[in-house]
N, C-alpha and C positions, 0 to 999 in steps of 0.2 A: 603805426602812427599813434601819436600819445593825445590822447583826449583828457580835459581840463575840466572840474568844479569849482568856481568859487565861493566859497562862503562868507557873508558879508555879516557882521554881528556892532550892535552897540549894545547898549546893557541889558532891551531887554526883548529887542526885534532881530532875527534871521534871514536871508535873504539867500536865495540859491541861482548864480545865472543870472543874477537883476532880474528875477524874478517879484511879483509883490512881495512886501516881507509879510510875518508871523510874526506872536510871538514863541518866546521859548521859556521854559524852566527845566533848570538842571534837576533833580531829587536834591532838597537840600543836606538833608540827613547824610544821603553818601558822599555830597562833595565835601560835607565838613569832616567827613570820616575819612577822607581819602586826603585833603588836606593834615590829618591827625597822625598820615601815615597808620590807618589802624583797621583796613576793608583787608579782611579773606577774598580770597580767588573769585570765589562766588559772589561777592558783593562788588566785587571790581568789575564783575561782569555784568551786573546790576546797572550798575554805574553808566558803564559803556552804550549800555541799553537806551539807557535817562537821555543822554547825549545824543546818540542815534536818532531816537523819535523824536528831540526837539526839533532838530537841524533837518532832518527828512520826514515834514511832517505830513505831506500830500500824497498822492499818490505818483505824481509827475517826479515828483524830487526823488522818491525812493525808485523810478523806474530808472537813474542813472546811475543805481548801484546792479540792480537787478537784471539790469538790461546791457550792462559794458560792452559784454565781449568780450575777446581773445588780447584787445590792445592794452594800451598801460593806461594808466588811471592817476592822476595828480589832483588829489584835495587842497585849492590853498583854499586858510585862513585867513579872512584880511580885519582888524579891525584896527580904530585910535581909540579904544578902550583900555587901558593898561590893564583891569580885572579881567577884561574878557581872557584872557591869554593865560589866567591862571585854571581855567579849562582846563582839563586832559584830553583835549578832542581826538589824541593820539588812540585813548579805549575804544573809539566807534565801533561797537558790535550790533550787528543786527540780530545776532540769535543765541541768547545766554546758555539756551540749552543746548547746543554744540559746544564740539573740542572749542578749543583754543584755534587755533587753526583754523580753522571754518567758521567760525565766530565773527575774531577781531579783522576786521578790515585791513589791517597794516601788516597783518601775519598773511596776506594774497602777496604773493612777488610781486605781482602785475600790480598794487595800486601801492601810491606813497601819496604823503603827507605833511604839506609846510606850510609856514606863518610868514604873511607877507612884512617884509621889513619895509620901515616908512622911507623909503629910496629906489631907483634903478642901480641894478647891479650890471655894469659894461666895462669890462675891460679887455686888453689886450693881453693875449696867450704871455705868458714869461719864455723869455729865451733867453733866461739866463738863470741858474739855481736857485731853490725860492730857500729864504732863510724864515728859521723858526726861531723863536725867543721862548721859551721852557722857563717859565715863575714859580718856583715852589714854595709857598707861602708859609713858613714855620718858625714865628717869635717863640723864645722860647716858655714864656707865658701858656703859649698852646701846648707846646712838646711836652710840658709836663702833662697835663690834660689829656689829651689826644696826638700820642705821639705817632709819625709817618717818618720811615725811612726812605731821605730823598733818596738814596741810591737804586730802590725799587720804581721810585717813581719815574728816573729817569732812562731805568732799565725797560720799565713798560713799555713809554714813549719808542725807545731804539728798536725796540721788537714789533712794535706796531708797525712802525715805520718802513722795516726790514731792508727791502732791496732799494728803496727809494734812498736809505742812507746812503747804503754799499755803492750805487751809483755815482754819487754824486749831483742825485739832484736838489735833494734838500741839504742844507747846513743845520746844524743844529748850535745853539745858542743857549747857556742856564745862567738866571740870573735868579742864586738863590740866598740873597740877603733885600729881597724889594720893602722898600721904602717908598711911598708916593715921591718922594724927592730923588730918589734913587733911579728909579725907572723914567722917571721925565724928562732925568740928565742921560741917561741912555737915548730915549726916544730923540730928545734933539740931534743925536750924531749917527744914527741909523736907523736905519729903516725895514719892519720884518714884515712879510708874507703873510706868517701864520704866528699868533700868540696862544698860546696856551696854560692857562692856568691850574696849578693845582693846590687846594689848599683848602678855609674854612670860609664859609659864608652863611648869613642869616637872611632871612626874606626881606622884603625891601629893597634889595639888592647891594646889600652891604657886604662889603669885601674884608676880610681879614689879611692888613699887611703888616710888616715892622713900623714901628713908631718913628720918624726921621729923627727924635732925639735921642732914643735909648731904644737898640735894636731889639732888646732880651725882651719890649713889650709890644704887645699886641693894638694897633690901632686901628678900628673901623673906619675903612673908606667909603664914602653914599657913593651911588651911582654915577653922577654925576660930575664927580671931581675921578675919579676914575677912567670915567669918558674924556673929559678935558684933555689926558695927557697923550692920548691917541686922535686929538681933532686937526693934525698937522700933518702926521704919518700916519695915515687909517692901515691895518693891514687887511689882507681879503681874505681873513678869516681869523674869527677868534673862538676859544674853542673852552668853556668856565665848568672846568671838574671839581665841583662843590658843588654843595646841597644848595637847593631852592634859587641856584643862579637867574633862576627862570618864574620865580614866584616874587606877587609885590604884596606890598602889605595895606594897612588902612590909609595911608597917607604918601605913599612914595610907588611909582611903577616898578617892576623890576629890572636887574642891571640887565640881562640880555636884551628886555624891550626897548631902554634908553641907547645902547650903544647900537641896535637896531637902526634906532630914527635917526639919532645924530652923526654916523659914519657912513661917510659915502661908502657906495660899493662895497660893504662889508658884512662875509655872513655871521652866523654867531650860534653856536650851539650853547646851551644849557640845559639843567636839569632843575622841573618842577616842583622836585621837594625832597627831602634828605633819601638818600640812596646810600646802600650797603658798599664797603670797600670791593668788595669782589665784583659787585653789578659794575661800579663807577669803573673799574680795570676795564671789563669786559667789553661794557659798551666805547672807551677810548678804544682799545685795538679793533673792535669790529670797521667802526669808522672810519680812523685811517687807513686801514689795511687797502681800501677803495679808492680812497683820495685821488690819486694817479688815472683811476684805472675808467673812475665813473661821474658821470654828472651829480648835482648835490644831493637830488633826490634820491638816485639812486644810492649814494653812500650812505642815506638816513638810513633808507631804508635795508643795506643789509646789518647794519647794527640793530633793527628791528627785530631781528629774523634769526638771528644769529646769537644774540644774549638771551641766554636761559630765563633770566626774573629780573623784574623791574624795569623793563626794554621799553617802556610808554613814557618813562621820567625824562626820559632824554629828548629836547625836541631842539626845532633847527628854525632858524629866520632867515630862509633867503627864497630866492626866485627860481621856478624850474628850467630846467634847460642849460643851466650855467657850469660849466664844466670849468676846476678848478686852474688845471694845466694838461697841457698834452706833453709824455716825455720826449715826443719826436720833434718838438721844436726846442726844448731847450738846450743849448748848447755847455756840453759839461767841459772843463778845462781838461788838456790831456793831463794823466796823473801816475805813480807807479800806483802797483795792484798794494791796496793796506798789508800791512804786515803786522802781528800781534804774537809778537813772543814771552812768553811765559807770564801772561796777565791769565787769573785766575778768580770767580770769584769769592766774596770772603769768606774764610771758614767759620761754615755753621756749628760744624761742631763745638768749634772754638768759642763759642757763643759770640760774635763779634755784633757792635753794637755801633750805628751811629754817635761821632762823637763832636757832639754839635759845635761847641768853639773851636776846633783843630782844622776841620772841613773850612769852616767860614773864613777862618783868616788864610788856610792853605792857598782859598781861591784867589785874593788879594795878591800871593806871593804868585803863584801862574800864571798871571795875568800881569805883573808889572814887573820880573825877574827872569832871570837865568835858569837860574837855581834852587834847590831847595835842600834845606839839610832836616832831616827829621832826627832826633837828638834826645836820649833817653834811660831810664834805669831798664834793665832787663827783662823782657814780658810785660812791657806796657802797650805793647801794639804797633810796634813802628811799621815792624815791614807788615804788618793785617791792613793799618792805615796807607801803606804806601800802595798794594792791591786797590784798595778801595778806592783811594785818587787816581788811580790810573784809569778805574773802571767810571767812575764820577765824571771826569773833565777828560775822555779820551775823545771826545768829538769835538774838540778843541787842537786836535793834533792826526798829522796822515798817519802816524806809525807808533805804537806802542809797545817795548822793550820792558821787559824785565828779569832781570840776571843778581839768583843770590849767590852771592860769592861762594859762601858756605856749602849750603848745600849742592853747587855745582862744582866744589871744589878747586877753584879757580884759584890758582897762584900766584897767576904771575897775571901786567894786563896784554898780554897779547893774545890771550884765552880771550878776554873781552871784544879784543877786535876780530878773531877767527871766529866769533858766532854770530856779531854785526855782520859781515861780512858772508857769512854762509849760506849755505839752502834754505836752510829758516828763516834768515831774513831776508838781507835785501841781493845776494846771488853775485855776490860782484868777485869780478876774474881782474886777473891781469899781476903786473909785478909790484911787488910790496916797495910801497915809500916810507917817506916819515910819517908819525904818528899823524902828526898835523897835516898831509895829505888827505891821509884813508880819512880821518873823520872827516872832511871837506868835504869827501867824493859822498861815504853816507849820508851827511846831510842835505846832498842837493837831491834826495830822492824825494825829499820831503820834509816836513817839519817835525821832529819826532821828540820824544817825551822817552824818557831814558830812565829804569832806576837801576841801581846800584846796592843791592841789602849786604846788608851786613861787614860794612866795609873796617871795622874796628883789628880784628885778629887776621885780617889778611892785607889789607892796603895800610894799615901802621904799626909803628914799633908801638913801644912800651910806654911812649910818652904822648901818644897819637898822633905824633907826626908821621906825614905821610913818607912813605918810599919814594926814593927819587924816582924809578920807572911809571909808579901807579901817580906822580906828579904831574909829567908830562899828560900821560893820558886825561886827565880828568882837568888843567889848565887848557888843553886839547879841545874838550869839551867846552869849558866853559867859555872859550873864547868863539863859540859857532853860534851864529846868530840864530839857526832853525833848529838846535838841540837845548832842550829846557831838561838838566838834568836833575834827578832827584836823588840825595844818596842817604842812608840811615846807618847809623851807627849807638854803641853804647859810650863812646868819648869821642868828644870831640874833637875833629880834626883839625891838624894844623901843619902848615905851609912849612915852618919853618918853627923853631924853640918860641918865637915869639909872636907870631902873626897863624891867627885862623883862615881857616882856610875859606869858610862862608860866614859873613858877616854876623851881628846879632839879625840884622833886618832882616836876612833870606834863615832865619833859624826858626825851626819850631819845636820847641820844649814839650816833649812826648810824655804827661804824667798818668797819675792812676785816673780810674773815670771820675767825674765830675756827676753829681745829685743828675740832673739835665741824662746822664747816660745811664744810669740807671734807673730813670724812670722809662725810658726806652728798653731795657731789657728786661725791665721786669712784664713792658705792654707785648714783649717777643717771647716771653714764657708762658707756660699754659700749664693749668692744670697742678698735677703734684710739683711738677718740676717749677712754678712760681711761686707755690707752698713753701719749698724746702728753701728757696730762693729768700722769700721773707723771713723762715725759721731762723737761718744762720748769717743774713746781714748785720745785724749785730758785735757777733762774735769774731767773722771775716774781719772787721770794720777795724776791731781791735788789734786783733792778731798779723791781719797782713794792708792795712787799711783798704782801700781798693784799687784792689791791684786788679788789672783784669786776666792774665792769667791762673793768677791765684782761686778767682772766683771763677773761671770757666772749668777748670780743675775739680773743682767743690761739687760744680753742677752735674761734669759729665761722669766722675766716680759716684755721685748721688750722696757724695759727705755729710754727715747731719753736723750740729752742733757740736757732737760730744767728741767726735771724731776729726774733726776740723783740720788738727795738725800733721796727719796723716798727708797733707797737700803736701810737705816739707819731703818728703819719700817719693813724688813725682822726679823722672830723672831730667826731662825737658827744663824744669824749675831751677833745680839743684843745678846742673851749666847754667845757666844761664846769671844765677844768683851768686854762684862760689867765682866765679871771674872777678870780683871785685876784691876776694879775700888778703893776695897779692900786694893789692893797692894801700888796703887801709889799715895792714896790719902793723906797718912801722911808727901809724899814728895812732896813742892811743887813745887822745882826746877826740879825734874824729871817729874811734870805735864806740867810745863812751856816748857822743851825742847821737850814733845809731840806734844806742837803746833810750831814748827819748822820747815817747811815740807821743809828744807834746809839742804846742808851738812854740818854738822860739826866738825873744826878743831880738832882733838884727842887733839891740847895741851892746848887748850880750857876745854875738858871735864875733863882733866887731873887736869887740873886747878882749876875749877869751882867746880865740882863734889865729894864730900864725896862718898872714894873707895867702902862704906858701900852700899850705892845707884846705881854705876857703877855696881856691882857686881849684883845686885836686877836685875838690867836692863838687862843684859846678860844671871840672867839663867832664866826672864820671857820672851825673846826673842822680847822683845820690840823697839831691837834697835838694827844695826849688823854695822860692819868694811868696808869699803871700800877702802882702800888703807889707805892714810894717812887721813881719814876721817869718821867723825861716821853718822849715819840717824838713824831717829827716824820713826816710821811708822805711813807714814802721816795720815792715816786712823785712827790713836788712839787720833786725835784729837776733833774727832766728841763723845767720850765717856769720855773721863778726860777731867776736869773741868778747865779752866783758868781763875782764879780768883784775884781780887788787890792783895792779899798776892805773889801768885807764878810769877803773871809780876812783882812785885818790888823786890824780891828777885833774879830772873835772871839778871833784867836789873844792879843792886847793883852789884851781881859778876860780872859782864861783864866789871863795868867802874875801870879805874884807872890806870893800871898796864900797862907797856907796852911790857911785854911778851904779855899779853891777845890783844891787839891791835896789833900783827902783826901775832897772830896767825887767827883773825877776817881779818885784810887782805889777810893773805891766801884763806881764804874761799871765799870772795869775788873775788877770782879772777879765784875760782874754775871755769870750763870751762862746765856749767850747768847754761841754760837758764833760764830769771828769774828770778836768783835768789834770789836779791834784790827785786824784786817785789812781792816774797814770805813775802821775811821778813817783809816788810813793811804791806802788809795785813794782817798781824796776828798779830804786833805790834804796826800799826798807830795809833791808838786811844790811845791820851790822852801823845803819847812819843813827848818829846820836842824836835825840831830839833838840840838844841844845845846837847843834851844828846847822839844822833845817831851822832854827827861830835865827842863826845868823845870817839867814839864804834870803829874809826877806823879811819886812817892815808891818808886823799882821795890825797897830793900830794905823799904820798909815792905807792898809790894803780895807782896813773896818771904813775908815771914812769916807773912801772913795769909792766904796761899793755901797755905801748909804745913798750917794749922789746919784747915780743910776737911773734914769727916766724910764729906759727900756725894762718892764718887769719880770721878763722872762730873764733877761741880761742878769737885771739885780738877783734875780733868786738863784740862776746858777752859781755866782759869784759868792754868794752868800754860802748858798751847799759848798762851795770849794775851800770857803774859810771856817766851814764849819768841820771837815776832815781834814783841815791843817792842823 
């Protein structure tokens, strides 16, 4: 039988039982220190102590800690004070000079402890799968800052979760692009169980989401309007993995106390004040791990019990007794048993990095498509990124496939359907039909998520149209309403000499990392290896710009600067990079603008360029858009050949015209360091100076770089006409 305290607080009176009250005082010194995040063990235990003797301050009140017994023991919390709640009452120790263990109160199995929410919590058992909504809050404003890789975060979540996935009683749900406007238009059209958030927050209870106008910033959410978007769909539980979820400041309660009072029937876990990435892990999986299994108290409390440090940060508002679900009523749909062939996760070695724009719009294409085509120069990460989305958004799908052609050597596609088909997946017997049977038959197992790596040297010729066998199969595909296929290639596929195979809309342009992914790998380096990382960014930056095999290569040989080009003698790089040599050697103006490791003007290329060639260069991915400007990948200069033919033939288009001279002054005044000093090392040798004053207009390039508002802009501009 479980025996019950209530503790009754307004700011500055105690009450035990409706007992008379007291008063109380915390030690001010330690709570401002324990607020500062800044109490030793020994002070926390201090602390505990202060708290103790406030709240048990008679000798009646302490003889119901003293006197329990063998049964369980529930402290609640109850106040309408929003400060009182920034307490740690979670520290209650009665005996500083004991362990831990025999000390803190919360560390007895037998006794837990919760904060009464301003509501009754009644509902009926679910009998039917409780869906979860997974927020991962990361503008890219933060990511520079403090970057988190949602792929961990969402890994954590699965593994807490574990059998409760596998089952099928929870669904799991990630919405990680939220915008107040974004999650409001979700909330109207469904409805979750459990939300959980992960992400940044300051006291007060301000919430860090994306800005509804411009995603890449960071816009604080009050409480309040937070609360708003859940007063229609409450779920029965919300779960805010962020610092100080749970603390208010001088003039606002905090978010767990608001969504507390204003949500019916809803419980809500927080944490009182910034918490370490490992404690915050810990204490999520301790907690859910019980979800299932135990009343709410009880799941506080083995997250108590169970997290090594910082296990008092994390406190709960809900009612005891209340058990979330039982799995014996809920009815799961029947289902086949999941099936996960060849999903892998991503290589560490390979230093692989979240690549925040790729992810974000991927999920757009999974969620409103078929298909997806990932599309790319050589070692920019397709099939790492194809891994990672399968591993990202696989709880969006019953079955997860993945098959590299390549490396499984796969020829022909009836290899593809004999391993759909097989023991590894889905075990299906009987006599072979048309293509467009068997994939029917596999997709009614489920909804499944398909990739396809490496499909360039094996599913097409030489112009990247496909094979008429490997057409069927993947038109096969794409016409199944429950298979969302995903394919990667280095050219782009095509149906036929004229018609692509996957739209531009289902395409996603695989390039080098982006600033945003690099600040991510450098927060995933440690130590010498972040050292040598910032030693030779730089010199990578030049020589291969960023590539990310190039730079994982640099990392895992331990390349310094001076050594840099030694990456060129990796043999993974070299296939990978010499596949294009074929392509671009019959052109030699498209060789020439390889060694460009400069932006160039589009009305330059427009100019210059036989559409024949432009077009070569887009579906080999050798070269992508930048606003009003094209780059060619510095890196493909170290494998295409720049020979007298293709320098006299670029420098030839370049001269004359004077559209082309004021398109070449735009460039130069592009606001990109060096960049004349690019040009000039790749073109010095043997170009006459008078040929480079015909290249471009330097009093017309003087005057428009006097105009320049931006000062950074003007000065580079200036350095660049200064080494003209």
């Amino acid at each position: 039988m479980k025996q019950e305290i209530l503790v009754e607080l307004d700011e500055d009176r105690v009450s035990v039982n409706r007992d008379t009250p007291t008063r109380y005082v915390i030690n001010p010194l330690l709570f401002d220190g324990y607020k500062k995040n800044s109490l030793d063990p020994d002070h926390l235990k201090a602390l505990g102590k202060s708290i103790y003797d406030s709240i048990f301050s008679t000798p009646k009140r302490r003889s119901l800690i003293e006197n329990k017994g063998p049964d369980d023991l529930i402290i609640r919390i109850k106040s309408d004070i929003p400060k009182v709640h920034d307490i740690p009452f979670e520290l209650l120790n009665r005996d500083p000079e004991k362990p831990e263990e025999l000390g803190y109160l919360l560390k007895d199995p037998t006794i837990n402890l919760l904060r009464e929410p301003g509501h009754d919590m009644y509902w009926e058992l679910p009998k039917r799968p409780l869906k979860m909504l997974l927020i991962l809050a990361q503008p890219l404003e933060i990511m520079k800052e403090a970057p988190i890789d949602p792929l961990r975060e969402v890994e954590e979540i699965r593994d807490a979760l574990g059998a409760l996935l596998e089952d099928g009683l929870i669904e799991l749900f990630i919405e990680e692009r939220p915008s107040l406007r974004r999650l409001a238009e979700r909330l109207r059209s469904q409805s979750f169980d459990i939300v959980h958030y992960s992400g940044h927050g300051v006291k007060g209870g301000y919430l860090i989401l994306e800005d509804s106008e411009n995603p890449q910033r960071a816009a604080q959410q009050s409480p309040e309007r937070f609360a708003e978007i859940f007063r229609d769909r409450p779920p029965r539980l919300i779960y805010l993995d962020t610092c100080e979820g749970a603390r208010s400041d001088s003039i606002s309660p905090s978010l767990a106390y608001i969504l507390s009072k204003n949500l019916p029937h809803c419980a809500v876990v927080a944490n009182t004040s910034s918490i370490s990435d490992r404690a915050a892990t810990e204490s999520v999986k301790n907690f859910y791990k019980k979800l299932g299994a135990e009343r709410f108290e009880d799941t506080i409390g083995n997250l108590r019990r169970k997290t090594p440090s910082e296990w008092y940060k994390t406190v709960l508002f809900a009612l005891p007794g209340r058990r979330f679900f039982e799995k014996e009523v809920i009815e799961v749909p029947e289902r086949s048993p999941r099936v996960e062939y060849g999903v892998s996760p991503p290589d560490t070695e390979k230093t692989y990095v979240y690549r925040y724009r790729l992810v974000r719009k991927a999920s757009d294409l999974i969620e409103g498509k078929r298909a997806l085509l990932l599309h790319g120069l050589g070692g920019t990460g397709k099939s790492t990124l194809a891994q990672y989305l399968c591993r990202f958004f696989g709880s969006y799908f019953d079955h997860t496939v993945f098959i590299d052609l390549k490396l499984e050597k796969i020829e022909a596609p009836e290899k593809v359907l004999e391993i759909l088909e097989g023991p590894e997946c889905f075990g299906l017997k009987g006599p072979p039909s048309n293509v467009k049977e068997r994939i029917k038959r596999i997709a009614s197992k489920g909804r499944l998520l398909l990739v396809l790596d490496n499909l360039e040297e094996v599913a097409q010729d030489k112009e990247g149209v496909l094979k008429r066998d490997w057409r069927i199969l993947i038109d096969s595909l794409l016409d199944s309403p429950n298979v969302f296929t995903m394919l990667t290639s280095r050219f782009v596929p095509y149906r036929d000499q004229r018609n692509r195979l996957i739209g531009d809309a289902a395409t996603l342009d695989i390039r080098e990392y982006e600033e945003a992914d690099i600040s991510l790998l450098l927060h995933h380096t440690k130590g010498k290896r972040q050292e040598r990382l910032l030693e030779i960014r730089p010199t990578l930056k030049k020589e291969f710009g960023l590539h990310p095999l190039a730079i994982s290569i640099a990392l895992r040989l331990r390349y310094g600067k001076d050594s840099i080009l030694k990456i060129l003698e990796d043999d993974e790089l070299r296939g990978l990079l010499e596949y294009y040599k074929p392509y671009l050697s019959p052109f030699p103006l498209l060789r020439a603008l390889c060694h460009l490791p400069v932006l160039l003007d589009k009305e330059i290329i427009k100019d210059i360029l036989p559409a024949r060639e432009w077009k070569l260069a887009l579906d080999l991915g050798v070269a992508w858009e930048e606003g009003d400007f094209i780059r060619f990948y510095p890196i493909l200069r170290h494998f295409v050949e720049l020979d007298d033919r293709a320098r006299e033939e670029m420098l030839e288009r370049l001269k004359g015209k004077k559209g082309r001279r004021a398109a070449l002054n735009r460039l130069f005044l592009a606001p990109e360091k060096d960049q004349i000093q690019y040009f000039l090392e790749a073109w010095g040798d043997g170009v006459d100076p008078v040929l480079i004053k015909e290249l471009v207009d330097v009093d017309d390039l003087g005057n428009r770089a006097r105009e320049i508002k931006d000062p950074e802009k003007r000065a580079t501009t200036l350095n660049n006409l200064g080494t003209l």
